[in-house]
N, C-alpha and C positions, 0 to 999 in steps of 0.2 A: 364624737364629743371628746375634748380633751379634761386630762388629768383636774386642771386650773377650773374646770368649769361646776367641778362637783366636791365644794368644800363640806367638812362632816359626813361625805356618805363614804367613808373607810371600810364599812361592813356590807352594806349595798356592792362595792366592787367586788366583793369578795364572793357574792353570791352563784351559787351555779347556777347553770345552765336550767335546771327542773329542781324543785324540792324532792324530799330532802336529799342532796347530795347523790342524785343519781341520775347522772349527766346521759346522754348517750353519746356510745364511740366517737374518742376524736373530738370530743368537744367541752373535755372538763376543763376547769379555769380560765376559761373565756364564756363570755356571752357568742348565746348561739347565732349566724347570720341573721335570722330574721330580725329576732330582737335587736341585734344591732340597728339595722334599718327602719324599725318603728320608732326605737329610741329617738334615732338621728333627726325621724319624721317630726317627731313629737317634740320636741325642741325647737325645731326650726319652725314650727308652723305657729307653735305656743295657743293652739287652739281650746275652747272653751269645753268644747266637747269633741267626743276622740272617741270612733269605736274601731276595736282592734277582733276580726275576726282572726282565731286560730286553732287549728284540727287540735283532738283532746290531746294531751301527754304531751304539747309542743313549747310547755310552758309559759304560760299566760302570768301564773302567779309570780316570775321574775320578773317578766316584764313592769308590771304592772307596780310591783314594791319598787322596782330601780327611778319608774316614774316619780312614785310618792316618796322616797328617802329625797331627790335631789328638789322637787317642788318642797319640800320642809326646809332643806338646808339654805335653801333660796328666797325664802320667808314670802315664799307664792302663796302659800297654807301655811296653816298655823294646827289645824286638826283634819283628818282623815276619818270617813266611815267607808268600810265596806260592808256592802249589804250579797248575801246569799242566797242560796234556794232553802238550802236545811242548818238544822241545830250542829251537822257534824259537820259542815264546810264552815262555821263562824269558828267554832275551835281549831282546823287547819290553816285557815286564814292568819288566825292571831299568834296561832305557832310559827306558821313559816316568817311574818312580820317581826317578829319578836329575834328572830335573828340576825337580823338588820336593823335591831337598833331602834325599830318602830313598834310601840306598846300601844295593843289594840285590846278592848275589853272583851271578848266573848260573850260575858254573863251578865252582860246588860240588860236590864230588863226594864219595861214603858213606864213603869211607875216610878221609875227612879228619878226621872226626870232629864239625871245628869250625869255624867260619866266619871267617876270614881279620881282625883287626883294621881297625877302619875301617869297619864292614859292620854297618849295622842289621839285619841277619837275609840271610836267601836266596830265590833262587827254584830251584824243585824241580821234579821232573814228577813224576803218580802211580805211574810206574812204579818213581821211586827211592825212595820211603816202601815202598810194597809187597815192595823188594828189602830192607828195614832198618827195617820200622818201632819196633825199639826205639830204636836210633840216635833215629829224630827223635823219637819220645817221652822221653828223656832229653834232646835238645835243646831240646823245648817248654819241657819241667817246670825247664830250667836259669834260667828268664828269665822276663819277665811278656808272655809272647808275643801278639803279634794274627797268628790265621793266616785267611789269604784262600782261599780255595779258591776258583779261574777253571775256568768250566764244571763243578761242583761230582755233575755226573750222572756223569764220567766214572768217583766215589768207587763208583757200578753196577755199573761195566765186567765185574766179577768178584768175586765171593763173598768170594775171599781181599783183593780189593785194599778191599771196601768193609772188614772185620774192620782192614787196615793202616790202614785212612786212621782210624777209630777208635781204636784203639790209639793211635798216633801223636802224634793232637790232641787225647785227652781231657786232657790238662793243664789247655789255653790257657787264657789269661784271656777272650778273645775270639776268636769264630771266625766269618767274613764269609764266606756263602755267593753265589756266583754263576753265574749262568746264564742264555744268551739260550734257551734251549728245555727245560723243567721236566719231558718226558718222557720216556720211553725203551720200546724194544719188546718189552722182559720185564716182570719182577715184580721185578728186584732193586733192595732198598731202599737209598735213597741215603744216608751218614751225616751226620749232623749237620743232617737234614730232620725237619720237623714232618706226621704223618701224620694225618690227620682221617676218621672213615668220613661220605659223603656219604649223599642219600636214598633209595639204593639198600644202604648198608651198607658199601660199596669202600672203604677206606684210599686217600685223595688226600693229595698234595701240597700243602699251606698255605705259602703265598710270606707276607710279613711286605710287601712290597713291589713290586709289578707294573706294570710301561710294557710293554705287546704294542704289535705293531705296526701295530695299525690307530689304536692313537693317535698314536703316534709318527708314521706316517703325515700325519695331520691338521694335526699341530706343525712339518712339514716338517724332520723329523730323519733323516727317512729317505726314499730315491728308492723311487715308486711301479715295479715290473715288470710288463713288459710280454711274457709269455709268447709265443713263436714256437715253434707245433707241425706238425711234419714227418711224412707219413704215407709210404707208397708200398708198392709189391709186394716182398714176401720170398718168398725159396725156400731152403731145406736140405733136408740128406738127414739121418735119423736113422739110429740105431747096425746098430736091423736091416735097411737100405739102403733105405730109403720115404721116395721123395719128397715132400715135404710146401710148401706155397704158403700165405699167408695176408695178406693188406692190412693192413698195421700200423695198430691205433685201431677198424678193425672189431672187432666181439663175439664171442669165443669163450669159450676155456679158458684154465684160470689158465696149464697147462702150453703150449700154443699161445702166446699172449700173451708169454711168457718167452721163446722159442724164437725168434719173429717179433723180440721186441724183442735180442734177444743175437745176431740175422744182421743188425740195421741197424747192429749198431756194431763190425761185421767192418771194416776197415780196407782188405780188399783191394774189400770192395765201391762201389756205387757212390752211396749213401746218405748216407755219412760226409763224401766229399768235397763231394757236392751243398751240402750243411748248412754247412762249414764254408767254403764260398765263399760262402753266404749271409749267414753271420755277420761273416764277412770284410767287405760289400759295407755288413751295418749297420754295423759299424768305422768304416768312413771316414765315413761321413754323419755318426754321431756327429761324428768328430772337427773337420769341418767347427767347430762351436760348442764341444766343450769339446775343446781340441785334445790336450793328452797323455792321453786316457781310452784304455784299455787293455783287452783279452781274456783270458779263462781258458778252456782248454777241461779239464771235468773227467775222469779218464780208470778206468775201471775197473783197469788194470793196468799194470803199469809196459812189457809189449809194446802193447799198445794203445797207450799214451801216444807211444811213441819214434815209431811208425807215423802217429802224429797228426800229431808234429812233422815228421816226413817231408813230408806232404801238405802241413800250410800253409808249407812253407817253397819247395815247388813253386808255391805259387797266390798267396803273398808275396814272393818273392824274399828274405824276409827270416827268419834263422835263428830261431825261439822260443826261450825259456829256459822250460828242461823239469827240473821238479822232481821227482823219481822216489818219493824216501821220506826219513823225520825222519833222513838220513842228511849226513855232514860236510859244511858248502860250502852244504848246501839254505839253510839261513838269511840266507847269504850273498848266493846267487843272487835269493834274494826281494827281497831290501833292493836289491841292487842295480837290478829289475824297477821296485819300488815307485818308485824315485829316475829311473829314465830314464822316458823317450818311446817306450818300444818297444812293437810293437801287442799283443804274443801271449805268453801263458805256458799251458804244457802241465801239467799235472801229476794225478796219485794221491793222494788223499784227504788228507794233510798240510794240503794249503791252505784246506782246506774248513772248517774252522773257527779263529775268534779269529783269523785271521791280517788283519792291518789292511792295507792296498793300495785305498785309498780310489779311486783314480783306475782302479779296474775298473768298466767301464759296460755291457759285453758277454758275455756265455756263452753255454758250450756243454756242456749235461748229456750228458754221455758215459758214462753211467756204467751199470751195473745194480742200481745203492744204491737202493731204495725205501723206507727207513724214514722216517718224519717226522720223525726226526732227522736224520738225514742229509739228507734233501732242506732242512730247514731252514735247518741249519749250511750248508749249499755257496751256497743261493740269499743267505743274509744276506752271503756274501763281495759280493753286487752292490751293497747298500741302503744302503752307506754314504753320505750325503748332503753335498756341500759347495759347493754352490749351489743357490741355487732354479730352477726347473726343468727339472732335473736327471731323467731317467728312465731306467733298466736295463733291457736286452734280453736276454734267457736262452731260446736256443733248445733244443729235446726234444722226442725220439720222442712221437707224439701215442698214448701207450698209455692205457688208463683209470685206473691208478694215479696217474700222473704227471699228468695232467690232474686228478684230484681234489684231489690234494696242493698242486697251483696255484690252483684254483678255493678250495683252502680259507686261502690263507696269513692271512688275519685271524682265523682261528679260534686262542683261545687252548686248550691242550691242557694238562692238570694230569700227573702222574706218578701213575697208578692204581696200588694195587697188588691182588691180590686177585680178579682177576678172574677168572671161568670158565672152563678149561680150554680150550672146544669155542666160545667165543667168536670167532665171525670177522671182527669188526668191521668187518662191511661191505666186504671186500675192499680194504681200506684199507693194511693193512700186510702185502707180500707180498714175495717175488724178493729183498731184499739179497742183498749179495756172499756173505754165508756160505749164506745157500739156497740159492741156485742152485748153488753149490760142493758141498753135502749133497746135491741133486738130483741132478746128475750122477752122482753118486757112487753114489749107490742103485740096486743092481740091479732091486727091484722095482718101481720108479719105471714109468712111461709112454714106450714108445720117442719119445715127442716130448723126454720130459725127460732122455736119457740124452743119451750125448755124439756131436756131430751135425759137418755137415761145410753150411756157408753157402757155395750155389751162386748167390744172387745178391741185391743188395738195391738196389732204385730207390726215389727220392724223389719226393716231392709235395708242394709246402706244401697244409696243411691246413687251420688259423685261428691267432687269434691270441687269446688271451687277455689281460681289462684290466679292473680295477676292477667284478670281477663277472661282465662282461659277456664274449661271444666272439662274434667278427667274423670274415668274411669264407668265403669255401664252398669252399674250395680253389685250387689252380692249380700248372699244369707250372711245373717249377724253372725260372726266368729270365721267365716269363709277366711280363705286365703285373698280371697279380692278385696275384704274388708280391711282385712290385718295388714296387707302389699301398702295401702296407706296410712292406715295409725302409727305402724312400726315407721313411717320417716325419721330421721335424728331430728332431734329439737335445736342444734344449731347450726343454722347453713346458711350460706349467701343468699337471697332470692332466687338469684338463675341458678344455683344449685338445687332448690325448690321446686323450680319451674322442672327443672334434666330427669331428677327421680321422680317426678310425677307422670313425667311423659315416658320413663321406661317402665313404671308400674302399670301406667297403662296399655304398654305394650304387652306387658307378661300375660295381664287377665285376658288382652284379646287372644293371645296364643294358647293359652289355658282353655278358651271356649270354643277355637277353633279344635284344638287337639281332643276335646270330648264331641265334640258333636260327631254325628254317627255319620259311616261315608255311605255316599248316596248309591242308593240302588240301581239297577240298573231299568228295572220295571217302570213301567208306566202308571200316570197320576191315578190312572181310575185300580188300579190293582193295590198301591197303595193303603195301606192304616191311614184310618182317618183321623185318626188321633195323631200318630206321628205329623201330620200333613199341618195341622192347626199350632201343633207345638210349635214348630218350627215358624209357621209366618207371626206367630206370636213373639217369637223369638226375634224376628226381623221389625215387627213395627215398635218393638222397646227401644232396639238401637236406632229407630227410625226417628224415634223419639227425645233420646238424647242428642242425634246429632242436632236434630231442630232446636232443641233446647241452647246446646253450645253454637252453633254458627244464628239462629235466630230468624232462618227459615221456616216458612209454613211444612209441615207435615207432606202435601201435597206437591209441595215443590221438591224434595228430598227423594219420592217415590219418581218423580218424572229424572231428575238426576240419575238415578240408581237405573231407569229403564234405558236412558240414553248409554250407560257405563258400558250396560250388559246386555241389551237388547231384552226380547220380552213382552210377553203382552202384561196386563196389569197383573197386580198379587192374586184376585180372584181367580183368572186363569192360566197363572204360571203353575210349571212343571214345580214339580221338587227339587230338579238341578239348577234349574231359574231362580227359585227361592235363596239354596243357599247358596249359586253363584253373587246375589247382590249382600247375603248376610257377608258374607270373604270381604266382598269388596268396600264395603261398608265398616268393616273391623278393620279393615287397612287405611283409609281415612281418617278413623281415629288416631293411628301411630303416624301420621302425617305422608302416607301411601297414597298419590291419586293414581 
């Protein structure tokens, strides 16, 4: 677009790349490529409706003002609402607008009717069109409105809220949809989305305009994560008083799995703290190089949370700022978090999406949220990028959900609708907070799934995941295996990421080669039976991770391993047989066939 085409918006040009003023590498005082090319889009198409998908921290909120400053100047609109999820994105909103010259009300409220002189339009959450949506539909239809819709899935949330948000905004003259995540884990259709059937016939989602994050990635818009997954022994009792044990990340049941992952994130056990001394421990290394980078731990419930903050303010000496819910002050306390040096903020789902706090470098998934929205929204609160390299550490129960969800974050995912009932897509989307809350609940349920009583949870680091790839085969919390990856430096290139993770994980395999005990020369039956079981226990964990990181069956791993080295199966291999495929097996990980 040229200079001649955008009179009055003098402060609109001025605007960076991301609010507030915190462009990433290379790209301050200009508009970033994408936005350039939506811009362009968006202009030339002069379309009624516009939905702009873009990965979090890629800056939607420039976009989106550069839109609405030059639709004003161009007397397209005459007033603007932006409508939100929460209380603290309408005060971000009207802050970063307000820099550009556009005067958005916040503190608007249904009763008023009308928006305060002085005031280009408002900012809303869906909850208050939902409470009145004729209010703002007489509001729209008053004016030549352009409404924005931020996070535009939440129009989903509910049957009646997507009918409000409809109602509402069929006036507009324009209506600007956005969204860093274009899916959701029903079938409710989002309004003011363009729905397509694919080559299977499904009703998707058609974006007008699309940045995922594996480009953004690329453009260094956004910090590469580097997942820290945490395993170790669980134990509870269920309802009808049976004990139950299982190794968190091991293979079970869906119900199992749920149970094991909802006693590591017991507070009184010892799982919770192990983690969040670890994350603690990546904290300072970070900050060594980017010094004010900051902590979130996410927290399933507002007693989980306080209980969080409890512990790191034992293992910090320093108190966190704990966000509990979209309640008075939370907005307050954020802005306050975002503007200091303080290491740790605690918080329940509020933070997990749109909320800007650029200067978080560190997490901690605490939560029992498995939906790919959710896990989306919470993980892009780390990926905001404002130097180059710049990388995020997000530590999580090493369960299979969660480790899919990470192994997939470059997958773009559309908004299906339509889909089959009995569809289980691959165990993909299971456990959020309302399931597990329904599970419980449900007498007919499985006594693993009713309501149970967490008698004890230890930790393990497990691996780590990065740019595809997973490294490292375990090790006791405080190990040298564990610390070879906390202690990374907090600023490196990716593939510098990628080099010391693959010689960290060279070291521990040399470490575990050089402690294991050299093989006797006796025969299996003369043998310790005990040494004999160690050891193939020893071989099917790393049997294990490989299947894990290459995504081979278990059983295909072992027939490999027998091809390598010859051998009859683990049951009746020798001891030298055994650890001839563990060798050979630890040299595969260091990239050794």
């Amino acid at each position: 677009m040229s200079a001649d085409r955008l009179p009055g918006t003098s402060a609109a040009e001025q605007l960076p790349p991301a609010f507030p003023e915190r462009a990433a590498w290379g790209t301050a005082g200009k508009l970033r490529a994408w936005q350039a090319e939506a811009l362009e889009q968006y202009f030339r198409d002069q379309p009624k409706d516009f939905l702009a998908v873009a990965t979090p921290g890629a800056g939607k909120t420039t976009f989106a003002l550069r839109v609405a400053a030059e639709l004003l100047a161009q007397r397209v609109v005459n007033r603007v609402t932006v409508v939100a999820p929460t209380e603290h994105l309408k005060v971000q909103w009207a802050d970063s607008a307000s820099r550009v010259g556009i005067k958005l009300d916040p503190q608007f409220k249904n009763a008023q009717g009308k928006h305060a002189p002085g005031y280009h339009g408002v900012a809303i959450t869906y909850a208050q069109v939902a409470a009145k949506p004729v209010l703002h539909h007489n509001r729209t239809a008053a004016g030549r409105t352009l409404v924005i819709l931020d996070e535009v899935h939440h129009g989903g949330d509910a049957l009646s809220w997507g009918d409000a948000v409809r109602e509402a905004f069929d006036p507009a003259v324009r209506r600007l949809s956005l969204t860093g995540t274009p899916f959701r884990s029903d079938t409710s259709p989002i309004p003011f989305v363009t729905y397509a059937p694919d080559e299977n016939g499904i009703r998707t989602s058609v974006a007008d305009y699309s940045y995922g994050y594996g480009r953004a990635l690329k453009d260094s818009v956004v910090r590469p994560v580097m997942f820290l997954a945490y395993a170790g022994a669980m134990s509870w009792r269920t309802r009808a008083g049976d004990e139950m044990s299982h190794v968190l990340g091991e293979e079970t049941t869906k119900d199992i799995n749920a149970q094991a992952w909802r006693t590591a994130l017991d507070p009184a056990g010892d799982w919770i703290p192990a983690v969040l001394k670890a994350a603690d421990l990546r904290l300072t290394e970070v900050r060594r190089t980017v010094h004010d980078a900051g902590g979130l731990v996410i927290a399933t419930d507002q007693d989980n949370a306080r209980a969080y903050a409890k512990v790191l303010r034992e293992l910090t000496g320093e108190a966190p700022t704990v966000v509990l819910s979209d309640e008075a002050g939370a907005s307050a306390r954020i802005e306050q978090f975002q503007n200091s040096t303080d290491r740790w903020m605690v918080a329940v789902r509020m933070v997990s999406e749109g909320v800007d706090v650029p200067r978080l470098c560190v997490g901690v998934y605490a939560t029992s949220s498995a939906t790919p929205l959710f896990f989306a929204q919470a993980i892009g609160r780390f990926v905001r990028a404002r130097k180059r390299g710049e990388t995020a550490s997000v530590f999580l129960p090493s369960v299979p959900i969660l480790m899919a969800l990470a192994n997939s974050m470059e997958v773009e995912r559309d908004h299906a609708l339509d889909r089959p009932k009995n569809e289980d897509e691959n165990d993909v989307v299971v456990f959020d907070d309302q399931a597990m809350e329904q599970a419980n609940r449900e007498e007919g349920a499985s006594d693993q799934m009713g309501s149970f009583e967490a008698l004890g949870a230890e930790a393990l680091f497990d691996r780590v995941l990065f740019d595809g790839g997973e490294f490292g085969t375990g090790g006791a919390i405080g190990s040298e295996d564990e610390l070879d990856f906390i202690g990374i430096p907090g600023l490196l290139e990716p593939d510098q990421v990628h080099e010391l993770l693959r010689t960290q994980q060279a070291r521990q395999a040399k470490r575990k080669t050089a402690a294991a005990p050299p093989a006797p020369e006796t025969q299996p039956s003369e043998l310790d039976h005990r040494a004999m079981k160690e050891e193939r226990n020893q071989l099917q964990s790393l049997v294990g991770a490989w299947s894990r990181r290459t995504g081979s069956p278990h059983k295909t791993v072992h027939v490999e391993l027998r091809k390598a080295c010859g051998g009859p199966p683990v049951a009746q291999a020798t001891r030298e047989q055994i650890q001839a495929r563990i060798k050979k097996l630890q040299g595969w990980f260091v990239g050794k066939k």
